[in-house]
C-alpha positions as CSV (number, residue, x, y, z in Angstrom):
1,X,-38.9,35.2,-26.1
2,X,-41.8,33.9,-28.8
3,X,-43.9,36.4,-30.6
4,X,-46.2,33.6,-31.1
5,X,-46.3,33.3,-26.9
6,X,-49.9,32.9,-25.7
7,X,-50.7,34.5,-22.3
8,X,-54.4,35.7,-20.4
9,X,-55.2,39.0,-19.1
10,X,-57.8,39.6,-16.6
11,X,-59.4,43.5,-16.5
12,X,-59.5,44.1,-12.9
13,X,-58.9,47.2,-10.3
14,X,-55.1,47.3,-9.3
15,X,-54.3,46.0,-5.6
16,X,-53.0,48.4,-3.3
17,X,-49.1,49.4,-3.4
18,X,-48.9,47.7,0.0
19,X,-50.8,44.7,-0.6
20,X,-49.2,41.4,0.3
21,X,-49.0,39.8,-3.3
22,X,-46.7,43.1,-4.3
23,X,-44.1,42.0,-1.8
24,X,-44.7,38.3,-0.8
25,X,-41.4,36.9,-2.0
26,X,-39.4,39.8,0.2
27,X,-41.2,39.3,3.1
28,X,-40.3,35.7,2.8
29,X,-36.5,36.3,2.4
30,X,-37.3,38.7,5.0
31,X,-38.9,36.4,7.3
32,X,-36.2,34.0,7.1
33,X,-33.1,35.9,7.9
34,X,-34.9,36.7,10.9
35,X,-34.9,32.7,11.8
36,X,-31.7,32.2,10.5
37,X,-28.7,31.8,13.5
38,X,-27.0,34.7,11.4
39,X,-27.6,37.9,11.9
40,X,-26.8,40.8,9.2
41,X,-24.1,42.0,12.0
42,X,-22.4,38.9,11.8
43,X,-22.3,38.5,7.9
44,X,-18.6,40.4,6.6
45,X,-19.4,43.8,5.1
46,X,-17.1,43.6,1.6
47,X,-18.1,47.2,1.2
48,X,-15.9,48.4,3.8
């Protein structure tokens, strides 16, 4: 962290709570367990 950090802010209207930039990185993790040959059923539950 720098106090002296420079950074730009842009005054715009917020994007909706569903809008695709708010969740782009899950839907990609998402998007590739679904391609993946593993399936959530097959991966071992440590939990239990």
């Amino acid at each position: 962290h720098d106090a002296d950090m420079k950074y730009d802010l842009i005054l715009s209207s917020p994007k909706k709570f569903d809008d695709e930039l708010h969740h782009s990185s899950h839907f990609m993790n998402f998007s590739n367990e679904e391609n993946s040959d593993t399936f959530s059923t097959d991966r071992e539950d440590r939990f239990s």
